[in-house]
C-alpha positions, 0 to 999 in steps of 0.5 A, a space after each residue: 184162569 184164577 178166580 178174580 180173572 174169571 169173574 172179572 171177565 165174567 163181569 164185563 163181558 155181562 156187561 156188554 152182552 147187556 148194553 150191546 145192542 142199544 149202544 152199536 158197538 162196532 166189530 166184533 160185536 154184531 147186531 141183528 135181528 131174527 123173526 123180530 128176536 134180537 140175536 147178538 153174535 160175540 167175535 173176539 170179546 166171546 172169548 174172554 171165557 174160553 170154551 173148548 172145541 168139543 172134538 178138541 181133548 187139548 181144551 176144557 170149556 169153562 162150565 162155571 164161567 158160562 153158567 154164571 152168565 146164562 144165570 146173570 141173563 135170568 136174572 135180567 129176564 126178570 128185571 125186564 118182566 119175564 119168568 127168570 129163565 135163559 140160555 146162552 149158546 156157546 160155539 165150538 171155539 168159545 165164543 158166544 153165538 146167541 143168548 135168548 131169554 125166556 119170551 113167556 111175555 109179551 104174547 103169553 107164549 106157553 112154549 116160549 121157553 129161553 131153550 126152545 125159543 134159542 135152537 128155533 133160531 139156532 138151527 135156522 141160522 147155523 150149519 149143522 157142524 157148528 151145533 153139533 160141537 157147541 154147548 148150550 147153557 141154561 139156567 135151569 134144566 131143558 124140560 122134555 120140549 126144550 130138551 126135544 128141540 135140543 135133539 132136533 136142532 144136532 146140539 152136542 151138549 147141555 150144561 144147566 144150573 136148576 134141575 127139573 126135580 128142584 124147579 118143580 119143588 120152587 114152582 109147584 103147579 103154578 099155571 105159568 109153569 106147572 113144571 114137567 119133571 121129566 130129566 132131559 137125560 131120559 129124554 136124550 137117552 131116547 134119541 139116535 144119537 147122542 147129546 152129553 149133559 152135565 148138571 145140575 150145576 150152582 144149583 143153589 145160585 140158580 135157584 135164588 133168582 126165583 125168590 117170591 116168583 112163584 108163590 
């Protein structure tokens, strides 16, 4: 895909992703809600980024592509007055299955992290041979829980912007996020099974959207 296309694509389906649920949006876009957290399911329009079936060697899921619109999704989640963090969940065909941001607020939620909060739904709504070949994408690196509840919900794979090493050196010890510098590698690496990472990636782009936050 060139580089205008890719961004062009990137563009509008931020877009909708965005405006989806208040404007109802016909087929393919669905709408509805799980545990009073919307979910938003993408059908066809899902793959104007195209990702590729983790058992399938003949495609290549577009990383950069995905990761530009789970950075986009921080960048609304703090707009909207929450800590700038989300993730996106990308199914074996490339299509987006969910997005989550980071659920901090309203309720102080220490643990309502966009990772953790995302595989909750994710492995009560999905079977476990859709997770297992599908990709989360995040702004910043699981920390030990999210990465945790990667492992448990039988995700395949993690492509994260923002390191664990970087985001503790942006937060120090805010009480909000005193940062666990904990890689998810090590804590994947402890598993029964495995889960690939790729990252730190656009570390940089990740690391902007935290500007004055946390000082």
């Amino acid at each position: 895909m060139a580089v205008k296309d890719s961004m062009s694509a990137l563009s509008g389906l931020a877009f909708n992703l965005w405006r989806g649920p208040w404007c109802g949006l016909a087929s393919p876009w669905q709408w509805w809600d799980v545990e009073g957290i919307g979910a938003l399911f993408v059908g066809n329009q899902g793959r104007a980024l195209r990702g590729g079936n983790m058992s399938d060697n003949t495609s290549t899921p577009d990383h950069v592509a995905f990761l530009r619109l789970a950075i986009a999704e921080s960048r609304l989640a703090r707009a909207a007055g929450n800590h700038p963090f989300a993730s996106i969940l990308v199914g074996p065909d490339g299509e987006i299955l969910m997005r989550q941001h980071n659920a901090f607020m309203p309720e102080h939620d220490m643990t309502g992290h966009a990772e953790r909060v995302l595989m909750t739904r994710a492995s009560k709504s999905l079977p476990p041979e859709i997770l297992r070949n599908s990709t989360i994408y995040t702004s910043a690196e699981p920390c030990a829980m999210c990465a945790g509840a990667i492992y448990w919900a039988g995700l395949g794979r993690v492509v994260y912007g923002l390191s664990e090493a970087r985001l503790k050196e942006i937060t120090g010890d805010h009480p909000e996020n005193p940062t666990l510098d904990l890689p998810c590698r090590t804590v994947f690496a402890a598993g029964q099974r495995p889960v690939e990472v790729v990252g730190p990636l656009l570390e940089d782009e990740a690391a902007e959207i935290h500007d004055g936050m946390w000082g």
